[in-house]
C-alpha positions in Angstrom: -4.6 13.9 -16.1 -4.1 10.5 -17.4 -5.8 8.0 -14.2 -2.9 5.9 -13.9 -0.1 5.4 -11.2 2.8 5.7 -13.1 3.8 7.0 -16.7 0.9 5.9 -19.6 3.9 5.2 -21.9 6.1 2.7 -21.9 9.7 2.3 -21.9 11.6 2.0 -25.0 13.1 -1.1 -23.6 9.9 -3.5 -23.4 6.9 -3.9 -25.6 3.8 -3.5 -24.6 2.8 -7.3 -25.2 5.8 -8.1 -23.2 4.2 -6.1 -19.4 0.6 -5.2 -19.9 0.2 -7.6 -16.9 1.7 -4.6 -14.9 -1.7 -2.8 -15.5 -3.7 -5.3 -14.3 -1.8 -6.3 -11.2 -2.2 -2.4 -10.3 -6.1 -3.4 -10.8 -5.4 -6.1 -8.3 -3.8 -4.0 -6.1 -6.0 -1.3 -6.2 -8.8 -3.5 -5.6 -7.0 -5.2 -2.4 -6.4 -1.3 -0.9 -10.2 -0.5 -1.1 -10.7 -4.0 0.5 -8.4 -3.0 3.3 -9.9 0.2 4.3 -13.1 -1.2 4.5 -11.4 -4.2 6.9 -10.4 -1.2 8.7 -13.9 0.0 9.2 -15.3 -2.6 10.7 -12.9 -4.5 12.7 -9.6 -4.5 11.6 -6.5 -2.5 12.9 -5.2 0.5 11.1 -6.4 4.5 11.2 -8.9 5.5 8.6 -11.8 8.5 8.6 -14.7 6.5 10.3 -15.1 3.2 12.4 -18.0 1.1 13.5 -16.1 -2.1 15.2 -17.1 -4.8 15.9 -16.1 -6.8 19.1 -16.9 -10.0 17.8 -13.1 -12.0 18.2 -14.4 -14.2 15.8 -14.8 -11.5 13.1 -11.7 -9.4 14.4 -9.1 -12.3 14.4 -9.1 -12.9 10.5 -9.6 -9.5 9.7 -6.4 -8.7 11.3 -4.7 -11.1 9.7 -6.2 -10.1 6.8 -4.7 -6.6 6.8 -1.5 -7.9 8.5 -0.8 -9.8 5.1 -1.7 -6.8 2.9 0.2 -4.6 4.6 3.3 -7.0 4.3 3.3 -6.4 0.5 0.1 -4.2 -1.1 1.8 -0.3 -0.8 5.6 -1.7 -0.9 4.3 -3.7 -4.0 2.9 -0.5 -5.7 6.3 1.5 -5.2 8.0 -1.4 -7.0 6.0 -1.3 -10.0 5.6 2.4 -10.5 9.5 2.5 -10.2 9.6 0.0 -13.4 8.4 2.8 -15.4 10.5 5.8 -14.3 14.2 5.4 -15.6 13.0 4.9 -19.6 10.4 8.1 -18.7 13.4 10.1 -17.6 15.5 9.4 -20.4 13.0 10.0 -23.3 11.7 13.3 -21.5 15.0 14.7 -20.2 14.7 15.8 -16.3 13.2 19.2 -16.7 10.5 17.4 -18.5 10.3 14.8 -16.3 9.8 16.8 -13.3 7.3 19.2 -14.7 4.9 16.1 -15.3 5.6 14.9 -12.3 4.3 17.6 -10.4 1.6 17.7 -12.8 0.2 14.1 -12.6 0.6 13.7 -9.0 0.5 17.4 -7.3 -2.9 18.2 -9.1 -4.8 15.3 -6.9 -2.4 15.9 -4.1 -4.0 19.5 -3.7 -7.4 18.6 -4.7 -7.8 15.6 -2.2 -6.4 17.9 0.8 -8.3 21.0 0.3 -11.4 19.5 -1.6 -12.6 15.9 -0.4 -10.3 15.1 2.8 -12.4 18.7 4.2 -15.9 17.1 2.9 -15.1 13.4 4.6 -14.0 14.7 7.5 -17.2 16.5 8.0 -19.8 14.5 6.7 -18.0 12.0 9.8 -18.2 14.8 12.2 -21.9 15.6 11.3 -23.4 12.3 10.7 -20.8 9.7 12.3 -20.0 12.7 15.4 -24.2 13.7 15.1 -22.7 17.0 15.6 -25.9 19.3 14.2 -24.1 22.3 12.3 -23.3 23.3 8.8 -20.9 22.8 6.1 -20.0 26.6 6.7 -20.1 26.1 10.6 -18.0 23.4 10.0 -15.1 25.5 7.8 -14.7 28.2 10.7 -13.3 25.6 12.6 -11.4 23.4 10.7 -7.3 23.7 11.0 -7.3 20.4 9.1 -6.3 21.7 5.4 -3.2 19.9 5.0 -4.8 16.6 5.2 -2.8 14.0 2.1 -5.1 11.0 3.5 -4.5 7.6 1.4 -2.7 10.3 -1.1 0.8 10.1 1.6 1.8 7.0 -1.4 1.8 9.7 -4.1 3.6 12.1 -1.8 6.0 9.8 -1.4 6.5 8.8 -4.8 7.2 11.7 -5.7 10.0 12.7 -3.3 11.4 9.4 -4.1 11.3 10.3 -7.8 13.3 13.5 -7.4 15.5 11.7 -4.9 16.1 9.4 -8.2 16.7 12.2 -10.8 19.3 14.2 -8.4 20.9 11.2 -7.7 20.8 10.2 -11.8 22.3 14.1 -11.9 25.0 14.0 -9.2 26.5 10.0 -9.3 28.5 8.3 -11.8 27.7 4.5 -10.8 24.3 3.2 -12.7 22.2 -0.2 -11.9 23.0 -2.1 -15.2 25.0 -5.1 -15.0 22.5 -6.9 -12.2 21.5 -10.1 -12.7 17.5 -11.3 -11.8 17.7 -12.4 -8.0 17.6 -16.0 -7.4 14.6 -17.0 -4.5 17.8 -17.8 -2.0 18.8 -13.9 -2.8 15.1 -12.9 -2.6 15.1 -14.5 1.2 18.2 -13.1 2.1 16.9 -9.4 1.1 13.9 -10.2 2.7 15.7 -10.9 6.1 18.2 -7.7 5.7 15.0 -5.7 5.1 13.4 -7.7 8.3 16.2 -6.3 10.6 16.4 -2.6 9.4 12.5 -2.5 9.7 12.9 -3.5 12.8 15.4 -1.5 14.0 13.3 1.6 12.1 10.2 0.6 14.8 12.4 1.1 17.5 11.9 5.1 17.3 8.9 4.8 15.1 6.5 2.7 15.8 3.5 1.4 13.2 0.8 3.5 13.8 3.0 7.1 14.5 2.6 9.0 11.8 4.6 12.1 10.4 1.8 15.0 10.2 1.3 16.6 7.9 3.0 14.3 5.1 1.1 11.2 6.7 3.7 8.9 6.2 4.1 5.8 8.9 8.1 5.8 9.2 7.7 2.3 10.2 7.0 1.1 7.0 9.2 3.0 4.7 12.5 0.7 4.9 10.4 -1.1 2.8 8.7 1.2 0.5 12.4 2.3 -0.2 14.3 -0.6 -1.1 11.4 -2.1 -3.1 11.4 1.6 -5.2 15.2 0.8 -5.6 14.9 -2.4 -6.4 11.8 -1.2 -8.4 14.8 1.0 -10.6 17.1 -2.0 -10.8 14.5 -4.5 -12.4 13.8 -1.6 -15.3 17.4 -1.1 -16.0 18.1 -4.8 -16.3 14.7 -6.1 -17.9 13.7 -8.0 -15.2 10.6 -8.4 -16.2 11.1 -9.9 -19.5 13.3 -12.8 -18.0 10.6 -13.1 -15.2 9.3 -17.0 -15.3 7.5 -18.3 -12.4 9.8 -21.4 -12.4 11.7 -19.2 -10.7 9.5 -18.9 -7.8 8.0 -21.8 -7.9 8.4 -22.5 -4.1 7.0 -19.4 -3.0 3.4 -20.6 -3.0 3.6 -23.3 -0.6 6.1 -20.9 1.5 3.8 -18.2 1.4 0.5 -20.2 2.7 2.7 -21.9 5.3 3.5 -18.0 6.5 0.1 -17.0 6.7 -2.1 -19.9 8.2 0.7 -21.1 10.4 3.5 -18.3 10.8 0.5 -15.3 12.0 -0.8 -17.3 14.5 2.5 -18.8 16.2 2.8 -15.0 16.6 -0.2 -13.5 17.1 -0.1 -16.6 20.0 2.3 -14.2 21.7 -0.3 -12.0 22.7 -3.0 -14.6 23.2 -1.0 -16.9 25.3 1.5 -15.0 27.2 -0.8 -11.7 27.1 2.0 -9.4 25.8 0.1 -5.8 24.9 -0.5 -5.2 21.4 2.1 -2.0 21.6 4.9 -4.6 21.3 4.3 -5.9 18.3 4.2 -2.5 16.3 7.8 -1.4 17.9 10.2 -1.1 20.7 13.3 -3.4 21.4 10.5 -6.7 22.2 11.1 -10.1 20.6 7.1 -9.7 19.3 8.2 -6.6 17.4 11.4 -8.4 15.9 9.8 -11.8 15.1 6.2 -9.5 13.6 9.2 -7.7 11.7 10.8 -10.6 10.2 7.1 -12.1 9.6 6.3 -9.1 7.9 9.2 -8.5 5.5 9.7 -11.9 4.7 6.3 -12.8 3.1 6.0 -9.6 2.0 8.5 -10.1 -0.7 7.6 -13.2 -1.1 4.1 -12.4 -2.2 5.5 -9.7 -4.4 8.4 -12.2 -6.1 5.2 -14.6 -6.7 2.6 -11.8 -8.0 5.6 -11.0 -10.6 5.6 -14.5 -11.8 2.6 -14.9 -11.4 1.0 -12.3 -13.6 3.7 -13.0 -16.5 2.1 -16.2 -16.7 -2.1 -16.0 -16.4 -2.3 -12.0 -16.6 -0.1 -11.0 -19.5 -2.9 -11.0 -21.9 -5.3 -8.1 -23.6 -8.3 -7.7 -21.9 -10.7 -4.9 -22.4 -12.2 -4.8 -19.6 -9.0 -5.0 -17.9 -7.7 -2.1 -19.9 -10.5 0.3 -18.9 -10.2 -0.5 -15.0 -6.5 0.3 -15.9 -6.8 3.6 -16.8 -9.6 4.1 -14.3 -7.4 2.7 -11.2 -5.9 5.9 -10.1 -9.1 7.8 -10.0 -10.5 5.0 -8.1 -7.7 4.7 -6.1 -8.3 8.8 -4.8 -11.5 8.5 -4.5 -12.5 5.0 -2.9 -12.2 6.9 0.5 -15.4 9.2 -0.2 -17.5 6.5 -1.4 -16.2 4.3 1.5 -17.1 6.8 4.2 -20.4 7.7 2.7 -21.9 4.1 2.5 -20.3 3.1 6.0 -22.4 6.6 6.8 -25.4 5.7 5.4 -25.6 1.9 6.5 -24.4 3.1 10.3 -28.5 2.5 11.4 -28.7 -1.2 10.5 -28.4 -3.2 13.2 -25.9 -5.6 12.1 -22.2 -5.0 11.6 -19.6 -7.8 10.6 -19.8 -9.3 13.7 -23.6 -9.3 14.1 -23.1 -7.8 17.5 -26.0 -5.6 17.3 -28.4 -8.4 15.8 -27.7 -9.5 19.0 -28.5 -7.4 21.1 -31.5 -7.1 19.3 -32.6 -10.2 19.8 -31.9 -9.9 23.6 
């Protein structure tokens, strides 16, 4: 199984020379996820196998916002590019083809990470993190957790999106040529559309609710769908070749302004007028529709300006680039293991990020 996200070749329609900056923004991104989860560990907010928090506001505060802006962009982001690669796939491979090495490339670790290392994480946590005495063995009598996807939901999901493409390639006559690249006042416009529907979305299904056993946070897929659309659009159109940051040259400048002053006017909302953190993440509240809009906007933002970005400083042969490339989905499966066993073996050390325990300690 080839360790890459998407297809290793490439379609007819671009050289190589022309988007091997696509690998190494999936380096980037893949980099950012592990990054995340570890955030997660220690402080941040999200779900994840095993925490030690700290309570340090301090520490928590840019942690969240940390994870706030990843989440905006790093998963949606990773749809987007993996749908570059699928229409030119399709048509070299014809759909039978197509779907059998789908299933191969991304059912094989779907099945191995829920019956194989999701079962070994969630124990090691319950007998080391839990300090529950017992077995491996002891352990499996018990366990009703075998369809466990984990981090894995993403390739779940790409794959019922990609045979949601092919039947729809099958079924409609209408095709995606013909668009033109997006100008940044279209970008921001899509950006708010998508803003609203997310919103609307969290009004049943709130960040944070998750649909078991597929692990997918409803809240968030507005997004991961349009992008894998828009993802389809870009590779029929050759988006990427006409891609030049002068484009988006204003999306720097917006982008920090959203972070360092948008978060906290928002996140003041909960400091100031001490509104519960439940109605940020959904409901009909004005937190949940301006964290929407927040969310959505830079979001695409930062995608729009990693594009441009990476045609500019990344679009270069690199082998050490290359090899993290073809290493990144292997990495990407199995960052969770390693995180969970160092957080595991470092859980005695009397420090955490926010040096609550030093401390104490010291007290």
């Amino acid at each position: 199984m080839p360790p890459r996200f998407t297809d290793s070749s490439l379609p007819p329609q671009h050289s190589e020379s022309k988007i091997i900056y696509i690998d190494h923004l999936k380096v980037l991104l893949t980099a950012l996820v592990i990054i995340h989860h570890a955030l997660v560990t220690y402080g941040a907010p999200g779900g994840w196998y095993y925490f030690e928090k700290t309570e340090l506001r301090g520490a928590v505060i840019p942690m969240t916002m940390a994870v706030c802006v990843d989440q905006s962009f790093f998963m949606g982001f990773f749809f987007f590019l993996s749908a570059l690669f699928i229409p030119g796939s399709l048509t070299r491979k014809g759909a039978a083809v197509f779907i059998k090495d789908r299933f191969f490339r991304l059912g094989i670790p779907l099945v191995y990470y829920s019956l194989i290392q999701a079962t070994v994480m969630n124990f090691l946590v319950y007998r080391y993190g839990g300090k529950h005495d017992i077995t491996f063995m002891q352990f499996l009598s018990g366990y009703d957790g075998w369809i466990n996807v984990g981090v894995l939901w993403f390739v779940l999901a790409l794959l019922l999106f990609t045979l949601c493409y092919v039947a729809w390639t099958k079924t409609a006559n209408s095709d995606f040529k013909d668009w033109q690249l997006p100008t940044l006042k279209q970008i921001m416009l899509f950006a708010a559309g998508l803003a609203l529907m997310t919103f609307l979305t969290r009004t049943v299904f709130a960040v944070g609710m998750v649909l078991e056993p597929l692990g997918f946070q409803l809240g968030h897929f507005p997004q991961y769908i349009a992008v894998f659309a828009f993802g389809l659009i870009a590779a029929e159109n050759k988006w990427i070749r006409q891609i030049d940051q002068q484009h988006y040259r204003k999306l720097n400048i917006f982008i920090l302004c959203m972070i360092v002053i948008g978060f906290p006017l928002i996140y003041s909302l909960k400091m100031v007028f001490g509104q519960p953190l439940e109605w940020f993440v959904g409901g009909w509240h004005m937190a949940a529709f301006l964290y929407a809009f927040w969310e959505q906007i830079i979001g695409i933002s930062i995608m729009a300006a990693l594009l441009a970005y990476g045609k500019k400083s990344l679009n270069r042969h690199s082998g050490l680039m290359s090899e993290m490339s073809r290493c990144a989905f292997s990495v990407y499966i199995l960052h969770p293991f390693v995180l969970v066993v160092l957080s595991l073996l470092l859980r005695s050390w009397q420090i955490d990020p926010g040096l609550p325990r030093l401390c104490k300690a010291a007290c």
